[in-house]
C-alpha positions as CSV (number, residue, x, y, z in Angstrom):
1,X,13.5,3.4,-19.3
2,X,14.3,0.1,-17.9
3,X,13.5,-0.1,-14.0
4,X,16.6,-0.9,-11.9
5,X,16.6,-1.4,-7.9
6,X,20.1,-2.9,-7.7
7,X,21.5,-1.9,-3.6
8,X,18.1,-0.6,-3.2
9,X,16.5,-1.5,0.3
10,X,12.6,-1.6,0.1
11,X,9.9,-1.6,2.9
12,X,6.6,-3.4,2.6
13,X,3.7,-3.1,4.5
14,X,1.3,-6.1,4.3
15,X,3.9,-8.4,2.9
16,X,2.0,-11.5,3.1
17,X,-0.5,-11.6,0.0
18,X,-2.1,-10.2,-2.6
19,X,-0.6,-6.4,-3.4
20,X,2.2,-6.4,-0.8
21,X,3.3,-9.8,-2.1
22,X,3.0,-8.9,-5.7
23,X,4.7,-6.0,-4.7
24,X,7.5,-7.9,-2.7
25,X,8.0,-10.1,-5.9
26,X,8.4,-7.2,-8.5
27,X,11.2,-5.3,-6.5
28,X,13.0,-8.3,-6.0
29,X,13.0,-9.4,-9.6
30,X,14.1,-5.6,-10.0
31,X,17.1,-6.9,-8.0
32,X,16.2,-4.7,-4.7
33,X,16.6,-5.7,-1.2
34,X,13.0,-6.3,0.8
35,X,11.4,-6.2,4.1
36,X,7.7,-7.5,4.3
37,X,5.7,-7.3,7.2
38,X,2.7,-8.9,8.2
39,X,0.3,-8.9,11.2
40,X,-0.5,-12.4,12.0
41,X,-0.5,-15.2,8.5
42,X,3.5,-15.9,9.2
43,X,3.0,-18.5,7.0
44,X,1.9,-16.6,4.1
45,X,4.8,-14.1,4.6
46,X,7.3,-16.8,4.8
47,X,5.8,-17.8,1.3
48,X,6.3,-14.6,-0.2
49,X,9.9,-14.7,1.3
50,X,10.4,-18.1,-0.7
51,X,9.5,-16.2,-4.3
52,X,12.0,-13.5,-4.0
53,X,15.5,-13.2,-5.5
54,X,17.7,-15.8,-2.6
55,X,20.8,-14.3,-3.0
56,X,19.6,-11.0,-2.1
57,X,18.5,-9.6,1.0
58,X,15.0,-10.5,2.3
59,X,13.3,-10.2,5.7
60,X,10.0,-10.2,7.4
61,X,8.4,-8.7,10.2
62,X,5.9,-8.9,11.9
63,X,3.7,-5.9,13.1
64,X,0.3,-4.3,13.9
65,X,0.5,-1.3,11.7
66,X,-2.3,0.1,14.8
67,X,0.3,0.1,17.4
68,X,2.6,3.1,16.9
69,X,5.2,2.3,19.0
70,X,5.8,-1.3,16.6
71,X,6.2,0.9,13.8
72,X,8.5,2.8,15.1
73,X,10.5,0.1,16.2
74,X,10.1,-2.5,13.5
75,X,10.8,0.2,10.9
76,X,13.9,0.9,13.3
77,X,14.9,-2.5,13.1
78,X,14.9,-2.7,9.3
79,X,17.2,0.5,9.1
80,X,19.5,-1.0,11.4
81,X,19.6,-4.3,9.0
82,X,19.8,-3.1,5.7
83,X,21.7,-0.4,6.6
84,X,19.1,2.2,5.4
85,X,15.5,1.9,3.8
86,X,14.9,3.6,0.2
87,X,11.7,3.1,-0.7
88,X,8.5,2.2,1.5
89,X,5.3,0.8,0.4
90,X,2.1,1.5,2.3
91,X,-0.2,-1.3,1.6
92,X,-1.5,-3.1,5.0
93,X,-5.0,-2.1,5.7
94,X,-8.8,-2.9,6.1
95,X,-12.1,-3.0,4.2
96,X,-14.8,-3.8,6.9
97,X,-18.4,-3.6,5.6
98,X,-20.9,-1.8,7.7
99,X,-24.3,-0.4,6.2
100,X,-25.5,2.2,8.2
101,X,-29.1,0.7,8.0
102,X,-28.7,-2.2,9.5
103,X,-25.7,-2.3,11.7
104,X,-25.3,-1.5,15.7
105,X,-24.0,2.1,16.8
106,X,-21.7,0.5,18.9
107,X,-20.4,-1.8,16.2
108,X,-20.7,1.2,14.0
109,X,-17.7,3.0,16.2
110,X,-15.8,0.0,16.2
111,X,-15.5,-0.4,12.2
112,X,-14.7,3.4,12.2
113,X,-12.2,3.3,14.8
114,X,-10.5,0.1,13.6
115,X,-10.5,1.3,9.9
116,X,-9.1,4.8,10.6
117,X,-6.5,3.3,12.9
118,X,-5.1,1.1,9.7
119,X,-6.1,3.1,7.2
120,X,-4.7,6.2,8.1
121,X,-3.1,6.7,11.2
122,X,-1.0,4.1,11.0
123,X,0.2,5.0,7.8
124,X,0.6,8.7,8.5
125,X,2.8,7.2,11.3
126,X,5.0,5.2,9.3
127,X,5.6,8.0,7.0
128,X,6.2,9.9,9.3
129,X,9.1,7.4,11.2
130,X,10.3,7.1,7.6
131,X,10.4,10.3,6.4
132,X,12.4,11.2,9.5
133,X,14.8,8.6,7.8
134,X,15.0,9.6,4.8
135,X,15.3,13.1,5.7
136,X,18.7,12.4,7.6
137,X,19.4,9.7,4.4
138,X,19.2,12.6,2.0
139,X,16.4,11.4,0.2
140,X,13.8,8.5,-0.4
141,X,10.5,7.1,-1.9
142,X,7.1,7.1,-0.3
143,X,4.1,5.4,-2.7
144,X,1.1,4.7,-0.4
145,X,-2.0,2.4,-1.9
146,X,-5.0,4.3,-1.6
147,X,-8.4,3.4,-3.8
148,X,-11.1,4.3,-6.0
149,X,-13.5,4.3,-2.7
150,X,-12.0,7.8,-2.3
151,X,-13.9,9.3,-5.1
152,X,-16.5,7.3,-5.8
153,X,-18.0,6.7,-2.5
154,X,-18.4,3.5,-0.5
155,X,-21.7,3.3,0.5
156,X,-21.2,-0.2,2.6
157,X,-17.7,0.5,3.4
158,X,-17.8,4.2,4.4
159,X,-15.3,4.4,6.9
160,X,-13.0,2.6,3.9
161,X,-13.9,5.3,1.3
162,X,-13.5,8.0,4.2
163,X,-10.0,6.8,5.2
164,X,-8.5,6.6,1.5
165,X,-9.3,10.2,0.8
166,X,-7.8,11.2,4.0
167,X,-4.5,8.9,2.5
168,X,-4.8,10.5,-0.4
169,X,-5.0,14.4,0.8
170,X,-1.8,13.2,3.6
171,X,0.1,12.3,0.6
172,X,-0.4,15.3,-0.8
173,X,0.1,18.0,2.1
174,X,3.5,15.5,2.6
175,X,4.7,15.4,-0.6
176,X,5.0,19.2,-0.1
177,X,6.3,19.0,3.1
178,X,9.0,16.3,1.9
179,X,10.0,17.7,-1.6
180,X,13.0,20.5,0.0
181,X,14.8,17.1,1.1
182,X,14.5,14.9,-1.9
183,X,11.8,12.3,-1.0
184,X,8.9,11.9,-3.1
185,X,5.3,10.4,-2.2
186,X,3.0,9.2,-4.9
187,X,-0.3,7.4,-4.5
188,X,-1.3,4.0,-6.6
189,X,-5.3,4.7,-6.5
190,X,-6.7,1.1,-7.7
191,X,-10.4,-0.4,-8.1
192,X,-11.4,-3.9,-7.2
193,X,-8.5,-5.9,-7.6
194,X,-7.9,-9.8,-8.3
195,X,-5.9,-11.2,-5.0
196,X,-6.0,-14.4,-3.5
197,X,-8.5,-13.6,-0.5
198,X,-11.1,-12.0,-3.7
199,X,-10.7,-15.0,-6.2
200,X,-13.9,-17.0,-5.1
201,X,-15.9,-13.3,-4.7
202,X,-14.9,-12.5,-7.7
203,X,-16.4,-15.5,-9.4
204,X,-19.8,-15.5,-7.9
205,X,-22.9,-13.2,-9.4
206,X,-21.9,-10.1,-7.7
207,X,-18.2,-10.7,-8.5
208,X,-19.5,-10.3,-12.5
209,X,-20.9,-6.9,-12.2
210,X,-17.5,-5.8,-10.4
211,X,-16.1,-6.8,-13.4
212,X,-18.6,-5.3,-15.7
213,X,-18.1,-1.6,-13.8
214,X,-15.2,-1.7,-16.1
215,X,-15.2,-1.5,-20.1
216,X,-12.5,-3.9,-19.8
217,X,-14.7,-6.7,-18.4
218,X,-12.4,-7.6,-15.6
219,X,-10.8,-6.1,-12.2
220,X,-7.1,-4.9,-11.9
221,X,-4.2,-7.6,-10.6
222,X,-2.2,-7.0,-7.8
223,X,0.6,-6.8,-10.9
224,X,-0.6,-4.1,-12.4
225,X,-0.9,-2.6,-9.0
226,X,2.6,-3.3,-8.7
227,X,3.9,-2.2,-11.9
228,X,2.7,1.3,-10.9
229,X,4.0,1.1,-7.7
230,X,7.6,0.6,-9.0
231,X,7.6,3.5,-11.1
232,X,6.8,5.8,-8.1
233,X,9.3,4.4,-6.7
234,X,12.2,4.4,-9.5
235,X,15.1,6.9,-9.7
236,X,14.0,9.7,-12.6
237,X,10.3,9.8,-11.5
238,X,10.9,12.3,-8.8
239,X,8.7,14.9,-10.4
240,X,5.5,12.9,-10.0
241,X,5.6,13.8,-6.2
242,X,2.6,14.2,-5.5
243,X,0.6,12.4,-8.1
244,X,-2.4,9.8,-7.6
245,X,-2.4,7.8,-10.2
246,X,-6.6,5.9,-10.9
247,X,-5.8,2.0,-11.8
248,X,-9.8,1.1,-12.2
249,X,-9.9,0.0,-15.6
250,X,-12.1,3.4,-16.9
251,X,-14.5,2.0,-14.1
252,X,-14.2,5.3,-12.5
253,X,-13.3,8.5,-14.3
254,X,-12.8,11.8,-12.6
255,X,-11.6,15.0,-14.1
């Protein structure tokens, strides 16, 4: 089945690199419409406007996916644009290290607050704004980026690994909630993955033994992310509401 998002208006979160930009690019090649937003690297997000189709629709915004009154309106203001949203992507969001053993308690409640905020409040909030959408739209696509830290643990990222399974269970209890009025949720559940800001990481000693995690001897790319993403998100894959689907490169398996 060849993918096709021709008059399809699409909603990205974390626009400006790496997944979201990947992201951007692929729907746009797939001849959809797109909205990007990004919280403060305008530049970046003007870039990613510059790689995608001109002569269709393409806009960014910008917005702290923390504040729940910008998503509401920012999400509003897309609507109004494009004349209705089809698909959103969840990707903006945090990975702040903070070992237990040798940080602050006070910095400790910071990370913790911060992360949950991104992580998972502020998506639940956006689906939520969007779903209300969709549900007076007749229908739509939800696919939210969660991770790998979900299952496996993060021992120096635990509020990270703590708010990706609580992504993971919303999608689920939503996709439930959702599936009487024809929008679907699905969750792209990927490892380490090759971006722009994890290039240089990727390449020193510790970046290796990412890569050797995996039988494949390498990390995912924010492509393959994207590939996945699209098929959530394509007409005729309703049934996999629902679904998380692992992109770790057999680095993790789970039954």
């Amino acid at each position: 089945m060849l993918l096709n998002f021709t008059g399809k208006n699409v909603f990205i979160t974390g626009g400006s690199r790496g997944i979201g930009r990947a992201c951007a690019i692929l729907f746009s090649k797939l001849k959809a419409n797109v909205a990007i937003t990004y919280k403060s690297n305008k530049v970046e997000a003007e870039k990613t406007l510059s790689m995608l189709d001109s002569d269709l629709m393409n806009v960014m915004y910008a917005l702290d996916i923390n504040d729940a009154a910008s998503v509401e309106n920012v999400f509003s203001n897309a609507v109004d644009q494009f004349k209705g949203i089809d698909v959103v992507v969840n990707n903006a969001g945090v990975f702040l290290e903070h070992k237990i053993d040798s940080i602050s308690y006070e910095k400790w409640q910071q990370i913790w607050q911060e992360t949950i905020s991104t992580n998972l409040t502020g998506v639940s909030n956006l689906c939520y704004v969007a779903g209300q959408h969709m549900i007076k739209n007749g229908g739509g696509k939800i696919v939210n980026i969660g991770s790998r830290g979900a299952f496996r643990g993060e021992p120096d990222h635990p509020a990270y690994g703590a708010s990706k399974a609580g992504l993971h269970a919303m999608s689920q209890s939503l996709a439930i909630a959702l599936a009487p009025y024809n929008i679907s949720i699905g969750v792209v559940a990927p490892g380490f993955v090759e971006t722009d800001m994890t290039s240089a990481y990727l390449k020193s000693e510790k970046g290796n033994a990412i890569k050797k995690q995996s039988p494949l001897n390498r990390v995912a790319t924010a492509d393959e992310v994207a590939n996945i993403v699209s098929v959530f998100a394509a007409d005729g894959f309703e049934f996999m509401t629902g679904g998380i689907v692992d992109l770790n490169g057999a680095s993790y398996l789970r039954t």
